[in-house]
C-alpha positions as CSV (number, residue, x, y, z in Angstrom):
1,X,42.2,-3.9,4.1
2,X,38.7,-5.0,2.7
3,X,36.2,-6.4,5.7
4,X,34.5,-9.8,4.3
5,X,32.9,-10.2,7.8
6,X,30.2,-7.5,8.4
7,X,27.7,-8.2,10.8
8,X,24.3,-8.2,9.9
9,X,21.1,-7.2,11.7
10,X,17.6,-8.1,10.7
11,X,15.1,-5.3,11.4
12,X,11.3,-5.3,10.3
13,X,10.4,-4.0,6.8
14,X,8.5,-1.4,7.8
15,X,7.2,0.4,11.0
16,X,3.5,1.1,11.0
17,X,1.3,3.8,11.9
18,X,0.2,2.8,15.6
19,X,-2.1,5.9,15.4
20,X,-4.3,4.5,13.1
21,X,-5.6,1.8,15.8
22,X,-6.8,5.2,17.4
23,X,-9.0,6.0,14.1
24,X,-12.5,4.8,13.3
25,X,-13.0,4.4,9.5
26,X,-14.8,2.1,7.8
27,X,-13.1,-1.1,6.4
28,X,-10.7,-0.6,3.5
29,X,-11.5,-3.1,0.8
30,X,-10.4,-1.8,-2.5
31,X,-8.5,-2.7,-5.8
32,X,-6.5,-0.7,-8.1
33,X,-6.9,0.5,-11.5
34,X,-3.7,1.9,-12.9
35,X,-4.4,4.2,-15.6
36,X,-0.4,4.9,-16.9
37,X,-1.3,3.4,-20.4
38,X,-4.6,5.4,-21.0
39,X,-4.4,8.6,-18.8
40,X,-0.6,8.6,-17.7
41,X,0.1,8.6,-21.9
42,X,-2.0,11.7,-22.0
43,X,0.6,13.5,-20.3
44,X,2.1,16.2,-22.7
45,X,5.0,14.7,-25.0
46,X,4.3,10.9,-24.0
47,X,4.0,8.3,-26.7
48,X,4.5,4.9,-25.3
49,X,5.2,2.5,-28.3
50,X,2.8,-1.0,-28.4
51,X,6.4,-2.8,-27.0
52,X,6.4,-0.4,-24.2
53,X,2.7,-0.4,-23.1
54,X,2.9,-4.2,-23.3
55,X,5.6,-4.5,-21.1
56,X,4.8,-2.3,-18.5
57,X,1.5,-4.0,-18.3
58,X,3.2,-6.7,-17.7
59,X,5.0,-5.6,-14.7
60,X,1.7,-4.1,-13.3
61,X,0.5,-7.6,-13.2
62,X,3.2,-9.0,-12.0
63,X,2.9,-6.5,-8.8
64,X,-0.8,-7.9,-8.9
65,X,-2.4,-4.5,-10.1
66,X,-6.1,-5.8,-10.4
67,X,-7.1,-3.6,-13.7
68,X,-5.7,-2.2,-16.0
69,X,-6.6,0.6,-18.4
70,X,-5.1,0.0,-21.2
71,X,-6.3,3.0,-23.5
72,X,-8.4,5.1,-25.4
73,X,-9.0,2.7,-28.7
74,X,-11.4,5.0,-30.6
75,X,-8.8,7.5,-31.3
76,X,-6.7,5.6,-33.8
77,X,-6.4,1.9,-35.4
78,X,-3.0,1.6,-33.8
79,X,-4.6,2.2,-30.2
80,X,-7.2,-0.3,-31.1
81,X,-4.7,-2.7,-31.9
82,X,-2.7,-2.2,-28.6
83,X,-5.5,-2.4,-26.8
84,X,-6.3,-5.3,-28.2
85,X,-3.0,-6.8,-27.9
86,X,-2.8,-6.0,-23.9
87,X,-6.3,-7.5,-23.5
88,X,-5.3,-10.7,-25.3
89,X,-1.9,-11.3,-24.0
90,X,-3.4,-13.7,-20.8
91,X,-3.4,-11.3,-17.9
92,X,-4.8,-12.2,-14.4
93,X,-5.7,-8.4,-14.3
94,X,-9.0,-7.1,-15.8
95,X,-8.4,-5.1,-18.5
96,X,-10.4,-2.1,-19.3
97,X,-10.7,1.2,-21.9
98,X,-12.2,4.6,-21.9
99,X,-15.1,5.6,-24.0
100,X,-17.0,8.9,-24.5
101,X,-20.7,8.6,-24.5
102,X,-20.9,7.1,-27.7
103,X,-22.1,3.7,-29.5
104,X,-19.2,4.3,-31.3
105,X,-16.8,4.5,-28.5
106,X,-18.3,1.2,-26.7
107,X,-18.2,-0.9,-30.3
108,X,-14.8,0.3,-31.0
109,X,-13.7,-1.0,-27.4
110,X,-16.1,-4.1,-27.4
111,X,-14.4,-5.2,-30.7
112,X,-10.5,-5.1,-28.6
113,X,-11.8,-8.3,-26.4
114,X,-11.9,-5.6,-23.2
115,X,-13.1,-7.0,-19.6
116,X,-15.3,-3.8,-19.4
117,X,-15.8,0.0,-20.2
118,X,-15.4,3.1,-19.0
119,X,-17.9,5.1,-20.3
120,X,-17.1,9.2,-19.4
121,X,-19.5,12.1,-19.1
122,X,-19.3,15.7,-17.4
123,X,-22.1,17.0,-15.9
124,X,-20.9,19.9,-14.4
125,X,-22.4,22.8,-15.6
126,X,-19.0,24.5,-17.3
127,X,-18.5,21.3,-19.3
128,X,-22.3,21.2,-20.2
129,X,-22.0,24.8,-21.3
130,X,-18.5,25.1,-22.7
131,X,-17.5,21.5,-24.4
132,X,-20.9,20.2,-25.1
133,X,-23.3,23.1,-25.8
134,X,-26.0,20.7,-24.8
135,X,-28.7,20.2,-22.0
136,X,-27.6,17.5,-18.9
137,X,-31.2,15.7,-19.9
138,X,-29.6,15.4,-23.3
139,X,-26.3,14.3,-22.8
140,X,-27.9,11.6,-20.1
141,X,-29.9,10.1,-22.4
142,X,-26.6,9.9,-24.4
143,X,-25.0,8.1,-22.3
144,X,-27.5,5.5,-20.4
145,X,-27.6,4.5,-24.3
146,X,-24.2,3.6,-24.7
147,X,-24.2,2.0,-21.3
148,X,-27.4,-0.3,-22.3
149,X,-25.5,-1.2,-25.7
150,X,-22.5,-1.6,-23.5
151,X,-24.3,-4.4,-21.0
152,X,-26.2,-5.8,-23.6
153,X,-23.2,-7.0,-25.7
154,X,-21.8,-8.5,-22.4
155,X,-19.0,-6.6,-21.2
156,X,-18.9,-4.7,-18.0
157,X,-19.3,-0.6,-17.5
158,X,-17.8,1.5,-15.4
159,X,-19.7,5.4,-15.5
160,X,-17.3,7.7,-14.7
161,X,-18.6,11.2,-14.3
162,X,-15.6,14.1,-15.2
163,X,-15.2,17.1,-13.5
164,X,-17.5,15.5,-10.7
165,X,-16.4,18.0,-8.1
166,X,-17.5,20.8,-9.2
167,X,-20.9,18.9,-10.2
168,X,-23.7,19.5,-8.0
169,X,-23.6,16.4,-5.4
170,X,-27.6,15.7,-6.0
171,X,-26.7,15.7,-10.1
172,X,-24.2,13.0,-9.2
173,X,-26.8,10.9,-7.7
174,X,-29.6,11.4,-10.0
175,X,-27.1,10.3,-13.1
176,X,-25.5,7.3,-10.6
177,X,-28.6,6.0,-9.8
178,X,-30.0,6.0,-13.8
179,X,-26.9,4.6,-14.2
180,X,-27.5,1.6,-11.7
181,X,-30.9,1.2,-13.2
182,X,-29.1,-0.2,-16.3
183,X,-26.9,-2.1,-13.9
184,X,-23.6,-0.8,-14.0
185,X,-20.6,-2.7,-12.2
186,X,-19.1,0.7,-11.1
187,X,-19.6,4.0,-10.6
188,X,-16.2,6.9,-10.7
189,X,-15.8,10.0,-9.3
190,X,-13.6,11.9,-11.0
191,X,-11.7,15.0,-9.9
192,X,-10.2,15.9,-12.7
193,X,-8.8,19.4,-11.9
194,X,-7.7,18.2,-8.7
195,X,-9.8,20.1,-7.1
196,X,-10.3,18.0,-3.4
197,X,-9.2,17.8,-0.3
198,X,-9.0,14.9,2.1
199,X,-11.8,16.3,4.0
200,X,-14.1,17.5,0.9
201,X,-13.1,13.9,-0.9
202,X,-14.4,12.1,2.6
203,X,-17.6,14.0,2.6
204,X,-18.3,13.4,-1.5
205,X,-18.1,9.7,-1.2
206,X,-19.9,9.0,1.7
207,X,-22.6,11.2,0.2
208,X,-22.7,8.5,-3.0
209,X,-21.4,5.8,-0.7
210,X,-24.9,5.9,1.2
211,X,-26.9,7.0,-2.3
212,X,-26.2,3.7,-4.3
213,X,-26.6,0.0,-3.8
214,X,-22.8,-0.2,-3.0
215,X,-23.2,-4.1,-2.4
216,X,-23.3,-4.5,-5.8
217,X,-22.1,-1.0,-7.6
218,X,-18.4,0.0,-6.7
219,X,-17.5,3.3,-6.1
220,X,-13.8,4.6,-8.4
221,X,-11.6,7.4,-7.2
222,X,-9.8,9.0,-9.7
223,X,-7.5,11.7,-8.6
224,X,-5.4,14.7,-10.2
225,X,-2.4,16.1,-8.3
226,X,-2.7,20.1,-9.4
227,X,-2.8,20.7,-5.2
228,X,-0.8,17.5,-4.4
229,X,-3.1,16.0,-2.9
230,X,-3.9,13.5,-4.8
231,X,-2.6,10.5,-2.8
232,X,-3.9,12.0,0.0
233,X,-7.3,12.4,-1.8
234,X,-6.9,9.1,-3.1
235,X,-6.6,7.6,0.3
236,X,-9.4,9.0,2.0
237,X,-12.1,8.4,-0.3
238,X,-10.7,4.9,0.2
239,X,-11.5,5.2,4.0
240,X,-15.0,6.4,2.9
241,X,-16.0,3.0,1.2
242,X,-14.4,4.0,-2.5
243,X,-13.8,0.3,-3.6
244,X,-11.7,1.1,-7.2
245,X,-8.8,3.7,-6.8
246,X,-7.0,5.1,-9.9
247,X,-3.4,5.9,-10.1
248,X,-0.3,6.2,-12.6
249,X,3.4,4.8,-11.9
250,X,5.7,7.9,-10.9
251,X,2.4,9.9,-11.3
252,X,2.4,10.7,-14.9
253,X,-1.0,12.5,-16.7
254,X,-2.2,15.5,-17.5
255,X,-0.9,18.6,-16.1
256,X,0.6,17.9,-12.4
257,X,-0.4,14.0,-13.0
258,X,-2.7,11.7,-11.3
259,X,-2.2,9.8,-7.7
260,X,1.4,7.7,-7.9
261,X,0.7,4.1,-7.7
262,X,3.6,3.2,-5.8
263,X,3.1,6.0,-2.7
264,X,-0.8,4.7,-2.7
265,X,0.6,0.8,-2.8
266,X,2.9,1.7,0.2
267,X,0.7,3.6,1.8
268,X,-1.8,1.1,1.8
269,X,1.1,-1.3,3.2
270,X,1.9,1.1,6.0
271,X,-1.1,2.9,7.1
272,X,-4.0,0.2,6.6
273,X,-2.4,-3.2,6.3
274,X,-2.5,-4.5,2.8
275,X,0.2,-6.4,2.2
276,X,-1.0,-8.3,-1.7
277,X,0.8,-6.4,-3.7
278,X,4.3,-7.5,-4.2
279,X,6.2,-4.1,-3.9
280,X,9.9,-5.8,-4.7
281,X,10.0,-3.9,-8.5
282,X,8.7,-0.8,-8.1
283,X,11.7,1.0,-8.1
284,X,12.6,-1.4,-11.7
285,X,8.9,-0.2,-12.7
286,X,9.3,3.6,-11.9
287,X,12.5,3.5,-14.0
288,X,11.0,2.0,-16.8
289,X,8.3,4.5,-17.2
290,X,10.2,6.8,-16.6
291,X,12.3,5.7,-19.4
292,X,9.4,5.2,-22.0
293,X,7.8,8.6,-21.0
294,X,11.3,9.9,-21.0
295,X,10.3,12.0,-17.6
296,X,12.6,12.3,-15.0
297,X,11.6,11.3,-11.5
298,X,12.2,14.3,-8.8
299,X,15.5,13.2,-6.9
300,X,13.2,14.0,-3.9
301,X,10.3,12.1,-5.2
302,X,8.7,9.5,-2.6
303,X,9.3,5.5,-2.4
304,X,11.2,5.7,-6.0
305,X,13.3,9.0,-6.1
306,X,16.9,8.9,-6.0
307,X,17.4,10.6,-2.3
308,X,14.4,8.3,-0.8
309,X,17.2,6.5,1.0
310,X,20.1,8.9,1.0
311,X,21.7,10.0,3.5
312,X,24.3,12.9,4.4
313,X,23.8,14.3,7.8
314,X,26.2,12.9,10.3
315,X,23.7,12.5,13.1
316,X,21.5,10.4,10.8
317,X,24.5,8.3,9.4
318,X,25.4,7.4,12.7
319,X,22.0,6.1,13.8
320,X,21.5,4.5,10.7
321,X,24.4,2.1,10.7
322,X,23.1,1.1,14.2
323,X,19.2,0.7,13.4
324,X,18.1,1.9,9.8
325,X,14.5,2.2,11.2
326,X,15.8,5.2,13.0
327,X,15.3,7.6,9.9
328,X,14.2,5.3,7.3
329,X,10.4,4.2,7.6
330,X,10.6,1.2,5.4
331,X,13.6,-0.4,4.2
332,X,14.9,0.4,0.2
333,X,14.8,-3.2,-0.5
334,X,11.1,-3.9,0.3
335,X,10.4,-1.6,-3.0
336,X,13.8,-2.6,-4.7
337,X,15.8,0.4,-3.9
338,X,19.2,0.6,-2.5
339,X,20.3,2.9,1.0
340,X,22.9,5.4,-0.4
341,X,25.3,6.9,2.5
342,X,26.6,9.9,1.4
343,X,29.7,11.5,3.2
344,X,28.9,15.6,3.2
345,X,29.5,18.7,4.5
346,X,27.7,17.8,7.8
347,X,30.2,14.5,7.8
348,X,31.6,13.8,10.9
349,X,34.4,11.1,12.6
350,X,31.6,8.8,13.4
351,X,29.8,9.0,10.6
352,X,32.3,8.5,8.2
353,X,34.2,5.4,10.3
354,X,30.8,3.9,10.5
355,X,30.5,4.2,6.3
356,X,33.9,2.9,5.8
357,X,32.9,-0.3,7.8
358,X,29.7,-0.1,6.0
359,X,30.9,-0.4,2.8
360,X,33.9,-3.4,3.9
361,X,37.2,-1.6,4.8
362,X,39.1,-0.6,7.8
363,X,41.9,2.1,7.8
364,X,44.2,2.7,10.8
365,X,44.2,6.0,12.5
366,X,46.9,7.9,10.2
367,X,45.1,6.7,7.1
368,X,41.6,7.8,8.4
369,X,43.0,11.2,9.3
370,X,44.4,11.6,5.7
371,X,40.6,10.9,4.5
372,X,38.7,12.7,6.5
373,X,40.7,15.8,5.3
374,X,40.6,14.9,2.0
375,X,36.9,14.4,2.5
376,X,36.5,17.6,4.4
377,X,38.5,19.6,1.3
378,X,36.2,17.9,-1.2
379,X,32.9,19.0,0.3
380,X,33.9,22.5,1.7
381,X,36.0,24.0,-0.8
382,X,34.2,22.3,-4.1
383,X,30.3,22.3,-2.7
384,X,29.6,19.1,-3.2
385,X,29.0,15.4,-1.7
386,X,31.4,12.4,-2.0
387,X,29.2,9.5,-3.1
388,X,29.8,5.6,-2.6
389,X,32.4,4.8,-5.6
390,X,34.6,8.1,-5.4
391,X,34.9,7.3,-1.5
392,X,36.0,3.8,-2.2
393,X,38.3,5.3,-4.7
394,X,40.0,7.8,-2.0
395,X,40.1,5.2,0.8
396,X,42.3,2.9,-1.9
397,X,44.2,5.6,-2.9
398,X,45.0,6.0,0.7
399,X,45.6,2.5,1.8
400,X,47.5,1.2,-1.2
401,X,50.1,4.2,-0.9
């Protein structure tokens, strides 16, 4: 017979990270500038219709995603007009677009009603040598142009230097601080080959951190994941006084993608505190990217993946039913996920009585016998696990005959 009276605990959401009250960093004060329509699209095979891109901006907002970058307008007149649309549909985020070096590039995006630009140059010497074929005193004055045209038609700038890691650090400054001159709102390092580690990424911003006027020009972080550090990256320039940090839902972009916004919004939760973002859809938003970009999400993949609350071993199981905090760190609904209890291989008696009151039923002893070697056929002799609904299935199977 079904169980209608399950007892219910309350635990806490989450547990924090106590060692971090053992750490000196400097205060985290940041925002977030999710780049899944501009940098996240770029990813190979991604085409997110203007219905798509609306709608997940949307959902960023709702989360309370500060910025938004929306896209890259100068590459077609459909891109303009999606831009366009996003920064005219009423947002409480600031909504921004990427620009090369070009008057072009900043009257294209000034035209799509844009809260600010992004305005992109490598310095390093390979991309001076290799893509340009120009001189950094050449390309500089390039670019302080299009930021004066930029600030001078009233919209705000963001220079963002690519491939800034492998640019020499007193480069960066010298091109920051011309940059500041023409009074910038931010400045963005950018390690586009993902390059960093948290370390390296510690050091690089608190060398621009104590270069700039960083009361009134923000420092951007904008990480790539080909190590998989990019969260991790991501994080510490955060702890170094990077204001602006740049991410994608599920971690989309080029190559191995860019920092995931939702294991940087729960880390942020967990490790430092910030609790402003609502994190209830983030599962809901993952899916729907993932759905537009038609990538799959790794089963194993942090905060949103499938097995992020699964469980199979018995041990686990056991403790869980008593206090989920035991193995889980934060609890599936605090992100909109759901705890799955998996009966295995590594099932035992305990385990699985403590899933069948779990999931509303009791069974004598005879009739949990009969289960638990139907169970322990299932998983040994086929290789596989017995999930929720085929579980539910056998125990009514057993109980109605």
């Amino acid at each position: 017979m079904q169980n209608n009276e399950q007892h219910e605990e309350h635990y806490p959401e989450y547990c924090r990270n106590s060692l971090m009250d053992f750490v000196k960093i400097k205060d985290i004060n940041i925002e977030i500038c999710d780049v899944t329509l501009r940098d996240g699209e770029q990813t190979p095979g991604v085409a997110f219709s203007k219905e798509q891109k609306m709608s997940i901006a949307q959902h960023l907002d709702d989360i309370g995603i500060e910025v938004i970058e929306a896209g890259f307008p100068v590459v077609s007149e459909a891109e303009k007009d999606v831009v366009k649309a996003i920064a005219n549909m009423g947002l409480d985020a600031k909504i921004c677009c990427l620009c090369r070096s070009t008057q072009k590039d900043v009257e294209t995006a000034i035209d799509c009603d844009v809260d600010f630009v992004s305005v992109f140059l490598a310095m390093s010497n390979l991309h001076l040598k290799y893509k340009y074929e120009k001189k950094l005193e050449e390309m500089l004055d390039v670019a302080m142009n299009a930021i004066e045209y930029a600030k001078d038609h009233g919209v705000g700038v963001r220079f963002a230097a690519e491939d800034a890691t492998r640019t020499p650090i007193p480069r960066l400054i010298q091109a920051f601080n011309m940059a500041e001159e023409r009074n910038v709102d931010y400045v963005s390092i950018a390690d586009t080959i993902g390059i960093l580690n948290p370390t390296t990424a510690t050091y690089l911003i608190d060398q621009i951190y104590n270069a700039i006027d960083n009361r009134k020009t923000k420092i951007c972080m904008h990480c790539h994941d080909d190590l998989g550090l990019a969260v991790a990256n991501t994080l510490a320039a955060a702890e170094a006084g990077a204001f602006q940090l740049h991410t994608t839902v599920n971690g989309i972009g080029e190559r191995a993608g860019n920092a995931s916004l939702e294991e940087t919004l729960m880390n942020l939760r967990i490790q430092y505190g910030i609790g402003r973002y609502d994190l209830h859809s983030l599962v809901d938003l993952s899916h729907e990217v993932s759905a537009a970009s038609k990538i799959d999400v790794a089963v194993n993949k942090a905060v949103v993946g499938q097995n992020a609350f699964s469980h199979e071993s018995g041990i686990h199981v056991a403790a869980i039913l008593k206090n989920p905090r035991t193995y889980e760190l934060f609890l599936p609904e605090m992100v909109g996920g759901k705890r799955n209890l998996i009966v295995g291989k590594h099932t035992g008696t305990k385990a699985l009585a403590g899933i069948i009151k779990d999931i509303g039923y009791e069974m004598n002893d005879d009739d949990f016998c009969t289960l638990f070697n139907k169970v322990k056929v299932i998983t040994e002799t086929e290789q596989r696990s017995v999930d929720r609904n085929e579980l539910e299935q056998l125990i009514l199977t057993i109980i109605e005959n």
